[in-house]
C-alpha positions in Angstrom: 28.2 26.4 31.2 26.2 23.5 33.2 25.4 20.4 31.5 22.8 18.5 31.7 22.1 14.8 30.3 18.3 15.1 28.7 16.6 12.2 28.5 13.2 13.1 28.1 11.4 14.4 25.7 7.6 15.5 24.9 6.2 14.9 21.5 3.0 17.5 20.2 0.7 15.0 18.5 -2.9 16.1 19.5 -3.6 18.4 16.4 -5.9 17.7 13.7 -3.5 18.4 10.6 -6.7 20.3 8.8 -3.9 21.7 6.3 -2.6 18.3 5.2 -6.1 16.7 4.0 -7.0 14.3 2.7 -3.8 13.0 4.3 -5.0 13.3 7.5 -8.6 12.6 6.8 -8.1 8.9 8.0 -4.5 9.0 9.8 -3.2 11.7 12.2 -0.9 13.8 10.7 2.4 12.3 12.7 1.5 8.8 11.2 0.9 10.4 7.9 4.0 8.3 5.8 7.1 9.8 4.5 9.0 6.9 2.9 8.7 3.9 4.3 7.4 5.0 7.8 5.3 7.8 9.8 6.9 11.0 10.4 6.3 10.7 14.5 8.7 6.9 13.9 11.6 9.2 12.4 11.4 11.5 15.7 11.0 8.8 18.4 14.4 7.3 16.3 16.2 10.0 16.4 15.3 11.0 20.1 16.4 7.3 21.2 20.0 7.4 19.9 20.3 10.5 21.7 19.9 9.1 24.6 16.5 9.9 25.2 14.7 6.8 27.7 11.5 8.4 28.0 8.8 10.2 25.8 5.6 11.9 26.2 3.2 12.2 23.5 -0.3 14.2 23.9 -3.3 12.8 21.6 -6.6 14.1 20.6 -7.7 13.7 17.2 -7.2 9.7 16.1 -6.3 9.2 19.7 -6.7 5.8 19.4 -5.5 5.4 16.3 -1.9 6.9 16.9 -2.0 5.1 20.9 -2.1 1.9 19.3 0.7 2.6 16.9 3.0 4.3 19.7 2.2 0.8 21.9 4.4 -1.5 19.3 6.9 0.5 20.4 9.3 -1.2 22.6 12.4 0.3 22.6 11.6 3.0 24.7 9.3 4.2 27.5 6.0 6.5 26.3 3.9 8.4 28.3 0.4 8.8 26.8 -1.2 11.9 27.2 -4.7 11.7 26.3 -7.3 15.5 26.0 -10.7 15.4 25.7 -10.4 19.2 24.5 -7.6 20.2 22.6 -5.5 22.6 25.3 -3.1 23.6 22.3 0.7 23.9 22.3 1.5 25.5 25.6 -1.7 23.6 27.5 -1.1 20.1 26.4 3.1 20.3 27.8 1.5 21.8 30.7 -0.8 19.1 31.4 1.6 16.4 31.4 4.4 18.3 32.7 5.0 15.7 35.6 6.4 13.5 33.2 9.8 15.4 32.9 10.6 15.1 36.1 11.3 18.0 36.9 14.6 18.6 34.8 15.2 20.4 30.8 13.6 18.2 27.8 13.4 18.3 24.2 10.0 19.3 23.2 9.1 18.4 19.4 5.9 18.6 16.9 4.7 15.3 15.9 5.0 16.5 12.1 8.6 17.7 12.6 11.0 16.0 10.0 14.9 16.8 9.5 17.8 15.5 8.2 21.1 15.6 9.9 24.5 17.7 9.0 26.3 14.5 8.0 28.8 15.3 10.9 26.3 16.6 13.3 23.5 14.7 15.4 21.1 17.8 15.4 19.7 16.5 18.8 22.7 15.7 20.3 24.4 19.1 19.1 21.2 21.3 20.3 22.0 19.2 24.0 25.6 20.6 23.9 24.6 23.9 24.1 22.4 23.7 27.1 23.1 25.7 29.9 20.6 25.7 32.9 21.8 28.6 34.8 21.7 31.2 32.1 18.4 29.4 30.0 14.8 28.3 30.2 14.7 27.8 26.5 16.9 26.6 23.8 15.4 26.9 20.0 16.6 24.7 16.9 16.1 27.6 14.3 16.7 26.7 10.5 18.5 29.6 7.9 15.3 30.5 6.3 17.2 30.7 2.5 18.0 27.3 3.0 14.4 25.9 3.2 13.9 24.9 -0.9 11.4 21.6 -0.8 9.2 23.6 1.7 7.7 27.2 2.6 10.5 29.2 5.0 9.1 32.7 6.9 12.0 34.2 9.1 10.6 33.6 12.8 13.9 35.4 14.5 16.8 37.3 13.5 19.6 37.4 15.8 20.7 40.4 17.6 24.1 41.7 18.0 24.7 39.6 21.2 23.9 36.0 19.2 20.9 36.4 21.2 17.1 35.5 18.9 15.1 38.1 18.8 11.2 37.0 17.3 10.1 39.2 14.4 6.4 39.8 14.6 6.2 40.8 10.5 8.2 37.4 9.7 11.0 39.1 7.8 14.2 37.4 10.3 16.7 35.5 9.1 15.5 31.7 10.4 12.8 29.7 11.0 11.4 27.9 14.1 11.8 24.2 13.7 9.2 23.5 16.7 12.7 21.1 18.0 13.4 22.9 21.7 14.8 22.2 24.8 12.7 23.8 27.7 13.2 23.8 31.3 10.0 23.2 33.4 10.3 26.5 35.0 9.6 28.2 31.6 5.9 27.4 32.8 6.1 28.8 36.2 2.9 31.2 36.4 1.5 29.6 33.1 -1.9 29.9 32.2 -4.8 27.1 32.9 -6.2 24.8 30.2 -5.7 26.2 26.4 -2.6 28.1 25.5 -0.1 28.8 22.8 3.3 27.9 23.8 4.7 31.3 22.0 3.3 32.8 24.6 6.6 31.2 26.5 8.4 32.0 24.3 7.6 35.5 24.2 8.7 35.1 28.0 11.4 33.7 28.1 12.8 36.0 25.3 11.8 39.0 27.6 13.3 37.5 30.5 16.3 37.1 28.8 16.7 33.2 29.2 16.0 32.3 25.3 18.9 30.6 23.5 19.4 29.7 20.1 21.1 27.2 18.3 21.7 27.5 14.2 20.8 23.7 12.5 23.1 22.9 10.0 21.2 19.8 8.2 17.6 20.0 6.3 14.7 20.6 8.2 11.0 20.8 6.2 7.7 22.3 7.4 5.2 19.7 6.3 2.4 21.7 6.3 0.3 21.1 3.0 -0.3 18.0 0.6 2.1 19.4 -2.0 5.1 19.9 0.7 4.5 16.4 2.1 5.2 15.1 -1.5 7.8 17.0 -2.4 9.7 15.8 1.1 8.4 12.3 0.0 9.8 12.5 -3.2 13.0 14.1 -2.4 13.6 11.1 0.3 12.7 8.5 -2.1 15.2 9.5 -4.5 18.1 10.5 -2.1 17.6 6.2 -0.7 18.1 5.6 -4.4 20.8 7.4 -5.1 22.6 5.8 -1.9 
């Protein structure tokens, strides 16, 4: 197996988080609050003490809103990447693709929150398992049972081999997390402007270069008012508790 040190990483923030109004009715969804700070702050945290140095983030709706925020930031690099037309999931990484240099990077929705295995930095552990000679993507999938604050649909099962296999009907075992490591070759031959980054995933499963990894802490899909305040309460009580 071939390590590689990432230290970048590409945050999905352009979206307009329809399904969390009236959250996001005056905030963009990754500034949207869960505790004491916005869910995009828990990511760039986490991605810093594992070593990440520099960060991407695409904007679109509240661009200026979230630009400003991400500019207090001083304890890491960010790359702004600013669409005038939404170019979705697999168009907005391609866009600013230049930015990784040319080498594997985490790639990670701006509404993603998780909590780490309390012996296990999830980043750090997806990073171990990294092999550039035998991938071109490496998924963080979460044990669908496990989901209980929020919604879980089985995204993959795995096949005999350990090897993910996407289920189109949603009946698998685990859930996408949207937390990845890609290589920029995974978007050799990709389409122009607007496109769904399943559709590389769909490739690199065929090609054979998809990986898996299985998370062993708590990751929520924040996808409605109600889930957002179930994570929010279930945080506020776990800081009380400690």
């Amino acid at each position: 197996m071939t390590h590689e040190i990432i230290d970048h990483a590409f945050i999905l923030a352009a979206g307009e988080g329809r399904r969390l109004r009236p959250y996001t009715d005056h905030c963009p969804k990754p500034m949207v609050k869960l505790g004491s700070k916005p869910i995009i702050d828990y990511t760039i945290d986490k991605l810093i003490a594992a070593g990440v140095t520099t960060i991407t983030v695409n904007l679109h709706y509240m661009a200026d809103t979230l630009a400003a925020h991400l500019q207090k930031r001083t304890d890491v690099h960010i790359n702004l990447s600013f669409e005038d037309k939404l170019l979705d999931t697999g168009g907005g990484l391609a866009n600013a693709l230049d930015t990784m240099n040319g080498r594997p990077f985490y790639i990670i929705s701006g509404d993603a929150f998780w909590v780490d295995h309390p012996h296990e930095d999830t980043l750090s552990a997806l990073a171990a398992q990294w092999d550039t000679e035998t991938t071109d993507l490496l998924l963080l999938l979460q044990p669908a049972d496990n989901m209980k604050l929020t919604h879980g649909v089985g995204d993959y099962a795995f096949d005999d081999n350990g090897i993910p296999v996407r289920i189109l009907d949603k009946t698998g075992t685990h859930m996408f997390t949207s937390i990845r490591i890609a290589h920029p070759r995974l978007f050799d031959g990709c389409p122009e402007g607007a496109f769904s980054f399943l559709q590389l995933m769909d490739k690199a499963e065929a090609e054979g270069r998809l990986r898996a990894v299985i998370h062993k802490g708590d990751w929520h899909h924040i996808s409605t008012p109600e889930e957002l305040e179930r994570v929010d309460k279930a945080l506020t009580e776990s800081r009380n508790v400690a």
